[in-house]
N, C-alpha and C positions, 0 to 999 in steps of 0.2 A: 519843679526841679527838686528831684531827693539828695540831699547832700549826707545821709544817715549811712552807711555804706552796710554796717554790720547790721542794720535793721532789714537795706536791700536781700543782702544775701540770707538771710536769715529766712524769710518769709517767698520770697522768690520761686523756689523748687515747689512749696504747699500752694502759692495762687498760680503754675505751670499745671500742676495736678487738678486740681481743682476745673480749669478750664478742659485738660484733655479728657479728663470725666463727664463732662457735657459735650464736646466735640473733638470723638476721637481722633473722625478723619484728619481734623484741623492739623492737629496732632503729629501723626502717621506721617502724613503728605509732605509736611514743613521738615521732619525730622529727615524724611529720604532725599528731599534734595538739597539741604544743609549737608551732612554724610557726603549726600556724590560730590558734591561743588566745592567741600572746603577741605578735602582730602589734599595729602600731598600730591604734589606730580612736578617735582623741581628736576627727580631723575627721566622725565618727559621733558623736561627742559620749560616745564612750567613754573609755578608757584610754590614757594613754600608755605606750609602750616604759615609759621609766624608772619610772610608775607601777606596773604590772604587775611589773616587776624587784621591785621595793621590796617589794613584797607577798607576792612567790614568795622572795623573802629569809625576810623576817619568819615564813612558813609553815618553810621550810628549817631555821632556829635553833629555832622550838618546836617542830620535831619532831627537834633534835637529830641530824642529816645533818649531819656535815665537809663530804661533797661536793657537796651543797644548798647549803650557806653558800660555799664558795671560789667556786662554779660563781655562785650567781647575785651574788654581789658584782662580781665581775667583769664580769658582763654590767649590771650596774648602772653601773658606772664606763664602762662603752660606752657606756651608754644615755644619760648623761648625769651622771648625781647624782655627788654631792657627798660627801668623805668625813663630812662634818657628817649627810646626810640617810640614809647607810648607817646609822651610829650610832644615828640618830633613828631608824631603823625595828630597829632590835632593842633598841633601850629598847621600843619601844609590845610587841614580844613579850614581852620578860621580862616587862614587867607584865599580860601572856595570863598567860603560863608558869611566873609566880615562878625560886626558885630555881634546880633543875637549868638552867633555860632559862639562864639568869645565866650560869652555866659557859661555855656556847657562844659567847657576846661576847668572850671572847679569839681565838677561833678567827675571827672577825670580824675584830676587831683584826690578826689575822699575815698574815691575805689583805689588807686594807687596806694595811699598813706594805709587801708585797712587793710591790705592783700598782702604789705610788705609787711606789715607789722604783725600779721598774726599766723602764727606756726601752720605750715603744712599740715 
């Protein structure tokens, strides 16, 4: 568990690179159907960005990903939500995931505390 938030995002984008550099397809493939799947389509009477975040969150902390939870908290705070509705969506996980899941809301917590605290 990385609890380091500003170390996450720091180093994050150069070990993403680093990998697509050895496997670009990896890369490519992940990125196009991230793109088709997490687009809006709420005027489809589908999802919203910040809904889809919320839920790619909530999956990210019960499955126990540091980098599932920093990465999509922060495209949650893009997308719109609210440090209340980040929270709200890994309460509805721990109560998926019980305990261990429990653990991973601090790691919530240190992306939240860094993303708010530090200037656009």
């Amino acid at each position: 568990m990385n609890h380091n938030a500003a170390e996450f995002y720091q180093s994050w984008p150069g070990k993403m690179g680093a990998m697509k550099a050895h496997a670009p397809d990896i890369g490519r493939s992940f990125s196009a159907m991230f793109q088709s799947l997490m687009k809006d389509s709420a005027a489809e009477g589908g999802l919203s960005v910040k809904q889809k975040e919320l839920i790619a969150l909530g999956i990210g902390i019960a499955s126990r990903c540091d980098a599932c939870i920093y990465s999509h908290v922060e495209k949650c705070l893009r997308a719109g939500a609210t440090g209340k509705e980040v929270m709200d969506a890994a309460g509805v996980a721990v109560m998926m995931g019980g305990g261990p899941v429990f653990t991973y809301t601090t790691v919530v917590a240190a992306a939240l505390d860094h993303l708010q605290s530090t200037p656009a």
